[in-house]
KEVOKE-360072 format. One record per atom (N, C-alpha, C): residue number from 1; atom name; x, y, z. Coordinates in nm, 2 decimals. Example, Ala and Ser with C-alpha at 12.3 -4.5 7.8 and 13.67 -1.06 7.14 Angstrom:
<sites>
marmi bavo east north up
1 N 1.32 -0.57 0.78
1 CA 1.23 -0.45 0.78
1 C 1.32 -0.33 0.78
2 N 1.28 -0.22 0.71
2 CA 1.37 -0.11 0.71
2 C 1.29 0.00 0.79
</sites>
This chain:
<sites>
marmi bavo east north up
1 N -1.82 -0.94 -0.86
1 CA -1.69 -0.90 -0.92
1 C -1.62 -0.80 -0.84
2 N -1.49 -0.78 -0.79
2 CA -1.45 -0.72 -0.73
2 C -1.38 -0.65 -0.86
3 N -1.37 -0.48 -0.85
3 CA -1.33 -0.43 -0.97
3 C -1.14 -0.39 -0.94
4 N -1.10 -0.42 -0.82
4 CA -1.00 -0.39 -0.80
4 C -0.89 -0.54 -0.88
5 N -0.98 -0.65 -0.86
5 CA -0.86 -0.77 -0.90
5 C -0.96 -0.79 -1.08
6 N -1.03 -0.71 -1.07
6 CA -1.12 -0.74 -1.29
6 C -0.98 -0.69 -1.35
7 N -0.99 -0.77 -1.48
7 CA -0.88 -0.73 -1.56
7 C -1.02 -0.63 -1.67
8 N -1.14 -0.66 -1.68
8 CA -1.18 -0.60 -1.79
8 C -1.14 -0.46 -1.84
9 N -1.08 -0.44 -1.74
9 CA -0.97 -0.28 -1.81
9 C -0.92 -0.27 -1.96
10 N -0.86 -0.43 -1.98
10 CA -0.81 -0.45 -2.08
10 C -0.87 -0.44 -2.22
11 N -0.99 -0.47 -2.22
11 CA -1.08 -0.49 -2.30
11 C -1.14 -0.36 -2.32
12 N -1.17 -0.27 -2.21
12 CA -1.26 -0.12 -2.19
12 C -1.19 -0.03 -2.27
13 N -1.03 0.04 -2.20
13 CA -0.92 0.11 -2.20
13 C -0.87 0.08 -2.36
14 N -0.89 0.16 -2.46
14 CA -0.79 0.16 -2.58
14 C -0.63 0.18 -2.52
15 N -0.56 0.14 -2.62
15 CA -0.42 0.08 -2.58
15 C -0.34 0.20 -2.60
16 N -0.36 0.31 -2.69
16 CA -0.32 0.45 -2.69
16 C -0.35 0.53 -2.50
17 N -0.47 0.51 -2.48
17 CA -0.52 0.58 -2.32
17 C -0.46 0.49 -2.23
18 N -0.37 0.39 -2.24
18 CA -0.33 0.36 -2.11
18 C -0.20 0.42 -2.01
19 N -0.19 0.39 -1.95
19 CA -0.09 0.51 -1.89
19 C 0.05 0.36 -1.86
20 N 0.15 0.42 -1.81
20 CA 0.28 0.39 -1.83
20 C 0.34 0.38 -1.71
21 N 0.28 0.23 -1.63
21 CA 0.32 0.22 -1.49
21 C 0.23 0.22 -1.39
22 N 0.24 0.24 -1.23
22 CA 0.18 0.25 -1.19
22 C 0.14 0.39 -1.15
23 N 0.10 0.49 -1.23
23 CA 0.14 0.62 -1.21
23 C 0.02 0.64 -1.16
24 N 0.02 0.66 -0.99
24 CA -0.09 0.74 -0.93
24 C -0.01 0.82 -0.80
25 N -0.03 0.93 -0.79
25 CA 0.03 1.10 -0.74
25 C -0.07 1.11 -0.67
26 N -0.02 1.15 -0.49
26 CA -0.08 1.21 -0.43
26 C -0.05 1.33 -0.37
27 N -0.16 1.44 -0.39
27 CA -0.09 1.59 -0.38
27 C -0.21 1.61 -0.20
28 N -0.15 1.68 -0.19
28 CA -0.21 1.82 -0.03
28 C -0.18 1.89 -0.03
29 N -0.32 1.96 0.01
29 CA -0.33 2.10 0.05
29 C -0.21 2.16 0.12
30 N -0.21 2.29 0.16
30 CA -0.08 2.32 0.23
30 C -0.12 2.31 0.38
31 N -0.26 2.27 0.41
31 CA -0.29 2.27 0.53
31 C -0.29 2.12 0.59
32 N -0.31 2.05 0.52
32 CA -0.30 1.90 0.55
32 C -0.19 1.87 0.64
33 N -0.26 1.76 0.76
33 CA -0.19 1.70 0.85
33 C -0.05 1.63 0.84
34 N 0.07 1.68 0.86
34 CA 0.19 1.58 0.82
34 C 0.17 1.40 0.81
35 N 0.13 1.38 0.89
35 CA 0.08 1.26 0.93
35 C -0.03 1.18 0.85
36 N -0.14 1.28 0.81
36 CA -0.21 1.26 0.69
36 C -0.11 1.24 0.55
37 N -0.03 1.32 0.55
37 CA -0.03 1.29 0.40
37 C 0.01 1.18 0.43
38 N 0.17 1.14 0.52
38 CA 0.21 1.04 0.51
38 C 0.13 0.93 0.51
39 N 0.03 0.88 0.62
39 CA -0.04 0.82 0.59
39 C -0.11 0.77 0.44
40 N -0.15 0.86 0.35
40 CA -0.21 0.84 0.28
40 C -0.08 0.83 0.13
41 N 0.01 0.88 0.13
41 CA 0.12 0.80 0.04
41 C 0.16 0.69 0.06
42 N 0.19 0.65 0.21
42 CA 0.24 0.54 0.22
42 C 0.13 0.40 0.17
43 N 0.00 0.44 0.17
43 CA -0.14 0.39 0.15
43 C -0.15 0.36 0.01
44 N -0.13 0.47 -0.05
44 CA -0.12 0.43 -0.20
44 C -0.02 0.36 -0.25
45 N 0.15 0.38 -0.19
45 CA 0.25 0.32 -0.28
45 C 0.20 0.17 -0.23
46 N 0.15 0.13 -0.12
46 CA 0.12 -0.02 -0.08
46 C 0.03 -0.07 -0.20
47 N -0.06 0.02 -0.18
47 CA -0.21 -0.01 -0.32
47 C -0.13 -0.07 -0.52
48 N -0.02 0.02 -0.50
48 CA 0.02 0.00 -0.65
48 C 0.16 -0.10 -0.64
49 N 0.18 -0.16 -0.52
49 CA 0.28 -0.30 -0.51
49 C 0.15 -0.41 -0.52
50 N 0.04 -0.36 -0.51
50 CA -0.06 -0.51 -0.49
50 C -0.17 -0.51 -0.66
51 N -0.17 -0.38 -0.69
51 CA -0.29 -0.39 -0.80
51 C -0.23 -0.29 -0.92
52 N -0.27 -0.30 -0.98
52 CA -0.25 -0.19 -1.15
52 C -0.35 -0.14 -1.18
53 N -0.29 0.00 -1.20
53 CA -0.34 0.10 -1.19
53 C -0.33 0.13 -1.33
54 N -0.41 0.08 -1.40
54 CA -0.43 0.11 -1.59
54 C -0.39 0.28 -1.63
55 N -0.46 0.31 -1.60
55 CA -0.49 0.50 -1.61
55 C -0.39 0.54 -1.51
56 N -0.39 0.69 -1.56
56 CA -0.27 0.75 -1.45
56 C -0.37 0.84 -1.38
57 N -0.36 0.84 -1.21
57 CA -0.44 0.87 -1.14
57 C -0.42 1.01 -1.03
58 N -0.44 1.10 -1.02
58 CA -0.44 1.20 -0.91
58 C -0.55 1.19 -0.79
59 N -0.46 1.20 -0.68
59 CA -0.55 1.21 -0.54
59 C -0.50 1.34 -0.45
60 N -0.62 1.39 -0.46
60 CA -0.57 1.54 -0.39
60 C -0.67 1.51 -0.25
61 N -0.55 1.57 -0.11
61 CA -0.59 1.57 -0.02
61 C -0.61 1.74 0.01
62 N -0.75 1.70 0.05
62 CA -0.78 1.85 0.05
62 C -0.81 1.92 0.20
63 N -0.80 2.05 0.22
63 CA -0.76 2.09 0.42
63 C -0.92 2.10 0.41
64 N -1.01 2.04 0.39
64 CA -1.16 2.07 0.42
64 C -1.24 2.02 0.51
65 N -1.34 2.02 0.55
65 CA -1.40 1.91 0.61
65 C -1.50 1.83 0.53
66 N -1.56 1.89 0.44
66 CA -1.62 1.83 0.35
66 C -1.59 1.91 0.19
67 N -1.65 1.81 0.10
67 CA -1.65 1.88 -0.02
67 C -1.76 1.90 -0.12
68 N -1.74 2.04 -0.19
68 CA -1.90 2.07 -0.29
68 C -1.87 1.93 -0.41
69 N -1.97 1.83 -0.43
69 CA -1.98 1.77 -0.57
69 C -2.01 1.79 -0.68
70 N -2.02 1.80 -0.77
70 CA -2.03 1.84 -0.92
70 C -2.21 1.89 -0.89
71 N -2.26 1.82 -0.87
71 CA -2.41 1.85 -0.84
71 C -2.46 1.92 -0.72
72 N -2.37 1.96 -0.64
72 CA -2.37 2.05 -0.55
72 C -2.41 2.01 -0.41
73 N -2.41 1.90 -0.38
73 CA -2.41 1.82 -0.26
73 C -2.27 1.85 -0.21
74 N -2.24 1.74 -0.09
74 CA -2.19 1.73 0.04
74 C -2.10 1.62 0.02
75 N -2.00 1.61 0.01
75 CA -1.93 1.46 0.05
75 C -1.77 1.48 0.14
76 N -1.74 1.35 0.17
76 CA -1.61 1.34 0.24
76 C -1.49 1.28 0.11
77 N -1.56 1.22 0.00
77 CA -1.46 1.23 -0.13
77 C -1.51 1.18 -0.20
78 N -1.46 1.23 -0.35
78 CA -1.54 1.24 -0.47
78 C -1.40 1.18 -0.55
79 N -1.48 1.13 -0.64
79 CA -1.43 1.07 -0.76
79 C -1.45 1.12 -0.95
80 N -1.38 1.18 -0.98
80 CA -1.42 1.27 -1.14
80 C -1.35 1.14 -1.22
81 N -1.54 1.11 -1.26
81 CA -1.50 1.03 -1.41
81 C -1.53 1.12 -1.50
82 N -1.41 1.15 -1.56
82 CA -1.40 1.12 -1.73
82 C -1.52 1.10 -1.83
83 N -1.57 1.13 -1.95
83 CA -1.66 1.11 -2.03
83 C -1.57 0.97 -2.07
84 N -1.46 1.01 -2.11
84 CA -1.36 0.91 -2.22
84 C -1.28 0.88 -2.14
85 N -1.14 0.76 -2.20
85 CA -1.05 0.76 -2.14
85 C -0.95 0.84 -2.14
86 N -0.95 0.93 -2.26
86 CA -0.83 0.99 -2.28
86 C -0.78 1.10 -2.19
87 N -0.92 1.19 -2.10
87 CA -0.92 1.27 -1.97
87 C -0.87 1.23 -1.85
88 N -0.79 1.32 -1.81
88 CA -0.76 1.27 -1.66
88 C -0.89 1.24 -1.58
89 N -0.86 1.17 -1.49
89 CA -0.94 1.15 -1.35
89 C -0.88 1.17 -1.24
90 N -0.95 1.19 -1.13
90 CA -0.88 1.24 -1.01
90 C -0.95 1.22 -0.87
91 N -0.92 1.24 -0.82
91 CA -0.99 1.21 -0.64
91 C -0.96 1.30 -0.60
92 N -1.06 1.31 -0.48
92 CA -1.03 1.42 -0.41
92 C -1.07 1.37 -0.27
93 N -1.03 1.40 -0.16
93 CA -1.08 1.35 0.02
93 C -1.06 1.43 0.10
94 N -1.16 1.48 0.18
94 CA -1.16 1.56 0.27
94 C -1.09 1.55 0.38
95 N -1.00 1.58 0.42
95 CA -0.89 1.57 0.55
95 C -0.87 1.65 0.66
96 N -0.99 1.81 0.64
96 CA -0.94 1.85 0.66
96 C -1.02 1.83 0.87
97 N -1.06 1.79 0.85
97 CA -1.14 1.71 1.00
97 C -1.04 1.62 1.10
98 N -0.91 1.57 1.02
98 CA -0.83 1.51 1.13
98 C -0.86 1.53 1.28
99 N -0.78 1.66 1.33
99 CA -0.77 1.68 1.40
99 C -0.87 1.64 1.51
100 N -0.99 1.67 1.49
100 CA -1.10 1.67 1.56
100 C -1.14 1.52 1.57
101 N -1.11 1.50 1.47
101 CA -1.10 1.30 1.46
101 C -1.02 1.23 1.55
102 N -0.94 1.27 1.52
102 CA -0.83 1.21 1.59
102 C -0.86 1.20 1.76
103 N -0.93 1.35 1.79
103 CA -0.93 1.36 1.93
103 C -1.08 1.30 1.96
104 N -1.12 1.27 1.89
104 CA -1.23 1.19 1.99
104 C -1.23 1.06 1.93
105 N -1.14 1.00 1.84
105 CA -1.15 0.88 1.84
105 C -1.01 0.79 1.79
106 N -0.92 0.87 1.83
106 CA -0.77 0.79 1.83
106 C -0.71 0.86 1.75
107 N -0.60 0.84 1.71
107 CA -0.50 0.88 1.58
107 C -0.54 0.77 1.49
108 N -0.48 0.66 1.55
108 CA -0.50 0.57 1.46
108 C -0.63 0.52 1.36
109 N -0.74 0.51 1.47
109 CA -0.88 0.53 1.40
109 C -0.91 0.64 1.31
110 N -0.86 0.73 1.38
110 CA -0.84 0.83 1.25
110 C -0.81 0.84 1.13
111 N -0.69 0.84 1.09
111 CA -0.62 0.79 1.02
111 C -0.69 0.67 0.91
112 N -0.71 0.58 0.97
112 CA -0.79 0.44 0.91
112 C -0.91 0.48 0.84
113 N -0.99 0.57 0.90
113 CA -1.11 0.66 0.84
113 C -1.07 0.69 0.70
114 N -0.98 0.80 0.73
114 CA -0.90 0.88 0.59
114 C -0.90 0.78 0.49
115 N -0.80 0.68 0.52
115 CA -0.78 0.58 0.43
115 C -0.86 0.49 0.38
116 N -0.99 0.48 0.50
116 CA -1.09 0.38 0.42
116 C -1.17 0.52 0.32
117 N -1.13 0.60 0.34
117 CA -1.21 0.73 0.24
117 C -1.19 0.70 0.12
118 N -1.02 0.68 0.14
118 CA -0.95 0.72 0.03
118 C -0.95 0.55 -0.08
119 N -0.97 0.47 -0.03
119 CA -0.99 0.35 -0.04
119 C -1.12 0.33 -0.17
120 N -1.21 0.39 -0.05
120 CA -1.35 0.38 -0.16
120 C -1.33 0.48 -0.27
121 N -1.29 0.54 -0.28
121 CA -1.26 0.66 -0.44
121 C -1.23 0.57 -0.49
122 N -1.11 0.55 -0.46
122 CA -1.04 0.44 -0.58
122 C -1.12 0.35 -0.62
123 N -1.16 0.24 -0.55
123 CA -1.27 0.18 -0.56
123 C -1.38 0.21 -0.70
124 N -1.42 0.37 -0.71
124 CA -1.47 0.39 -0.81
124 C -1.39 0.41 -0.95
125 N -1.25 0.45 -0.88
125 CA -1.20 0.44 -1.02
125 C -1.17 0.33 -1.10
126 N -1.16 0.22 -0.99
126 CA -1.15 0.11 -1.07
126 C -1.34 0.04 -1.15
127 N -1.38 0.06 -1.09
127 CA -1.56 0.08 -1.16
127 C -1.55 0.13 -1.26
128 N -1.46 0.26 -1.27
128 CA -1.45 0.32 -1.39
128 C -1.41 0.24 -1.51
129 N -1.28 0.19 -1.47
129 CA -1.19 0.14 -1.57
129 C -1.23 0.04 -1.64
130 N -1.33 -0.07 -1.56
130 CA -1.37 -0.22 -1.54
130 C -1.49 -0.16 -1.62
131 N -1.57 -0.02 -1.66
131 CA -1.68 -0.04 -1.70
131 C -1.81 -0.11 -1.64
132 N -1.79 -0.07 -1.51
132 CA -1.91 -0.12 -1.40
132 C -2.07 -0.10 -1.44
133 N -2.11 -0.22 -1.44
133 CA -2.30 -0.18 -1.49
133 C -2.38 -0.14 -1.36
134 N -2.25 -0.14 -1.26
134 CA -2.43 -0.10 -1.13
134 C -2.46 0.00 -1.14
135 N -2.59 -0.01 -1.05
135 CA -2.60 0.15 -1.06
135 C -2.57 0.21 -0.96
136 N -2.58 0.32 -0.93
136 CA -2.56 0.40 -0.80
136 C -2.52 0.32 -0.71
137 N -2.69 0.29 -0.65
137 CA -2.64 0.18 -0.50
137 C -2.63 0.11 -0.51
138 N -2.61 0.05 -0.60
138 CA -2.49 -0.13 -0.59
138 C -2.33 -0.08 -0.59
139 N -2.28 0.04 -0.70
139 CA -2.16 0.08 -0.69
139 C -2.12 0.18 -0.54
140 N -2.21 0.19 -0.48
140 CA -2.18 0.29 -0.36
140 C -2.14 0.17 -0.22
141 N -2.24 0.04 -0.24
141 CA -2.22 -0.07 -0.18
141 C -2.07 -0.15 -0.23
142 N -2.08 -0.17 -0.32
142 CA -1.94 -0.21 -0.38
142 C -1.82 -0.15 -0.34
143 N -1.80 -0.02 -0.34
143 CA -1.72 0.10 -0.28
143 C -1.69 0.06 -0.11
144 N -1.78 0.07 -0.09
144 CA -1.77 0.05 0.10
144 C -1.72 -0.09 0.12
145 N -1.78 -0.17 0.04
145 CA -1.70 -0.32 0.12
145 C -1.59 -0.33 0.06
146 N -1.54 -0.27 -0.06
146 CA -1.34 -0.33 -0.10
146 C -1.31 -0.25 -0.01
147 N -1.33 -0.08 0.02
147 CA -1.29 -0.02 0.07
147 C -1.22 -0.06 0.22
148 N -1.35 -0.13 0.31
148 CA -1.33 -0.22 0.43
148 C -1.23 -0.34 0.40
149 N -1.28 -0.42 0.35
149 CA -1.18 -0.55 0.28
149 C -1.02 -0.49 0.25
150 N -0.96 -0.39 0.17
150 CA -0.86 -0.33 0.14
150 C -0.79 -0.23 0.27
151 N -0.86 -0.24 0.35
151 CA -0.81 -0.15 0.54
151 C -0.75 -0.28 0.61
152 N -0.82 -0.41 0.61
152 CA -0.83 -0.49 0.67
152 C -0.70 -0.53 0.60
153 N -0.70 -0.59 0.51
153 CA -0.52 -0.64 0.39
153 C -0.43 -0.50 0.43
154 N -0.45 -0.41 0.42
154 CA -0.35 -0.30 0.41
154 C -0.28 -0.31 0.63
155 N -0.40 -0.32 0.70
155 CA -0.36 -0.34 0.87
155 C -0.28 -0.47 0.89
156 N -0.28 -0.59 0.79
156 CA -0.21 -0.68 0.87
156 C -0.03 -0.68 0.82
157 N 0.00 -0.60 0.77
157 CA 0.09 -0.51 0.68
157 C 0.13 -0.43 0.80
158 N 0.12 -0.32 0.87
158 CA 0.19 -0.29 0.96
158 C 0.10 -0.31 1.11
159 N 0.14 -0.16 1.19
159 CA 0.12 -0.18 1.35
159 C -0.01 -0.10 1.36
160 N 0.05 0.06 1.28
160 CA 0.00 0.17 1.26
160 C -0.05 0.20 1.13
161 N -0.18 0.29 1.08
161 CA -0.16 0.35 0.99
161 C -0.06 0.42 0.95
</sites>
């Protein structure tokens, strides 16, 4: 099942919790890359002309190189589910590494990284919404290949990230 084209949202999501549109916001740090953010808005408004976005979503781009998890690990981006539907959820992605990215392995690949980051969050949020049974590593596996699959549809779309 690919959780990005499941409608089981429909079924999951009470009809009071659903949000009104495609309402997903992306915010940055004040340190974030100009070019990142663009990147990654232009990345999303593409994402919500192709799919529905049930819940209303926040993605914060953060100037870090990595980020603390709820359990106190290490990641490049995290995804906050919700107990319920009625709580926000939100993403977060570490951006703040660009630079150094960029310089040893393109802008563009750079960039593409970010967005396959930012890719796989979502990814979970849609797990979320669809009520996903895997567990961990099947949804960590699931995450990485829409994520890829979704870089690949989103690149034949333009030149550049």
């Amino acid at each position: 099942m690919n959780p990005w084209k499941s409608e089981r949202w429909q079924r999951n999501i009470p009809a009071d919790a659903l949000g009104h549109g495609n309402r997903v916001f992306v915010f940055a740090d004040h340190g974030v890359n100009a070019e990142v953010k663009r990147a990654c808005r232009e990345f999303v408004e593409w994402l919500k002309g192709q799919y529905v976005f049930p819940l209303p979503l926040r993605v914060y781009l953060r100037d870090r190189e990595m980020l603390r998890t709820m359990d106190g690990g290490l990641a490049y981006g995290t995804f906050f589910e919700p107990v319920n539907f009625a709580a926000s959820s939100y993403v977060r992605v570490a951006v703040g590494d660009y630079a150094d990215l960029a310089a040893s392995i393109g802008q563009d690949s750079a960039l593409a990284t970010l967005l396959c980051a930012v890719a796989h969050e979502l990814t979970h949020y849609f797990q979320w919404c669809n009520g996903s049974a895997l567990k961990d590593r099947g949804r960590e596996w699931q995450a990485e290949r829409c994520a890829r699959d979704l870089l690949r549809a989103y690149a034949r779309t333009r030149a550049h990230p």
